[in-house]
C-alpha positions as CSV (number, residue, x, y, z in Angstrom):
1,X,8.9,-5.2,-18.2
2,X,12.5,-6.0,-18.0
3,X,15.3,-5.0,-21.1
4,X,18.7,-5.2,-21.2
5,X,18.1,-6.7,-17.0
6,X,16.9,-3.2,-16.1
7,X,12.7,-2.4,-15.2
8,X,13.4,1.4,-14.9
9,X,12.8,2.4,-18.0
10,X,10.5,5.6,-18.8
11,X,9.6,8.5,-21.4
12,X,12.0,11.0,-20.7
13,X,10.7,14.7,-20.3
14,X,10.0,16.8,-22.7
15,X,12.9,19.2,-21.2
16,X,15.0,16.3,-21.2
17,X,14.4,15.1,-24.7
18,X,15.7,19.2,-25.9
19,X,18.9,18.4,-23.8
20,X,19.8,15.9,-26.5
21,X,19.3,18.9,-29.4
22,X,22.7,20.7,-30.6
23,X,21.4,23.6,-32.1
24,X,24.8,24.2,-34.4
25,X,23.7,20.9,-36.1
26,X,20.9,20.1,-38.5
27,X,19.1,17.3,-40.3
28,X,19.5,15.8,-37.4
29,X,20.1,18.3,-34.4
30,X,21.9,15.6,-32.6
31,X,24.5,12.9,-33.4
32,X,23.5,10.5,-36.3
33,X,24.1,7.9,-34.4
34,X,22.1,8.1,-31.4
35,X,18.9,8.3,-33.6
36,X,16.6,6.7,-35.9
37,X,13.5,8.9,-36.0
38,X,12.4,12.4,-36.2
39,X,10.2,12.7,-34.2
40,X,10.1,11.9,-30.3
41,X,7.3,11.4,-27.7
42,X,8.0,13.4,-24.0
43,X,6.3,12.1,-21.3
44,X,5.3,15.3,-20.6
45,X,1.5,15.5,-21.0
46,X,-0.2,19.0,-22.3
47,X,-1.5,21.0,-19.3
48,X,-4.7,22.5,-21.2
49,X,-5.5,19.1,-23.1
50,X,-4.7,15.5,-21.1
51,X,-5.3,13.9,-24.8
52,X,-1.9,15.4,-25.9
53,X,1.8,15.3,-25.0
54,X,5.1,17.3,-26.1
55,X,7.4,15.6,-28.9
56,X,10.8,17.0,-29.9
57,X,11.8,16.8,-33.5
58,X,15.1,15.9,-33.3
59,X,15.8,16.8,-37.2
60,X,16.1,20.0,-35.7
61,X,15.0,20.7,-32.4
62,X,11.2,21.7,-33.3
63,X,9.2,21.5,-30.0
64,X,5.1,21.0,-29.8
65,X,2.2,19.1,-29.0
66,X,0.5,16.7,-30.5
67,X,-2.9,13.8,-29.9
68,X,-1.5,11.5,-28.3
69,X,-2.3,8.4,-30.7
70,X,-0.1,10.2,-33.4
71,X,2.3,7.5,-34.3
72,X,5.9,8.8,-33.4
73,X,9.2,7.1,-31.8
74,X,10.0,6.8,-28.1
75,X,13.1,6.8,-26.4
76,X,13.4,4.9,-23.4
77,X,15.6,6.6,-21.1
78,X,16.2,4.6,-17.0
79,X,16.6,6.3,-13.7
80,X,19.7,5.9,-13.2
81,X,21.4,5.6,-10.0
């Protein structure tokens, strides 16, 4: 699907979605402006169990798993060139 003209959009990892977190910050752990959830879906699937996947809270940085049809945010990130 194309947005913004761009089709290579994806989940970020779950190591990339931590990148975003400033640990000196809380409530949220990352600028207020480049978020509108807490918490945030990886792509990053859970090795043990297939039926999960990583999410970061970006409140303040919490990392875990979680079933997969739990309803939290995405964030679209693109390639890049």
């Amino acid at each position: 699907a194309q947005l913004g003209g761009y089709t290579d959009w994806r989940l970020p990892t779950v190591h990339e979605l931590v990148s975003l977190v400033d640990y000196t910050r809380r409530n949220p752990a990352i600028d207020p402006l480049l978020t509108a959830a807490n918490f945030y879906w990886s792509a990053t699937t859970g090795a043990t169990f297939p039926g999960y996947a990583w999410f970061v809270l970006l409140n303040d940085g919490f990392v875990s798993v979680d079933l997969k049809n739990s309803n939290f945010a995405v964030r679209a990130v693109r390639a890049g060139s």
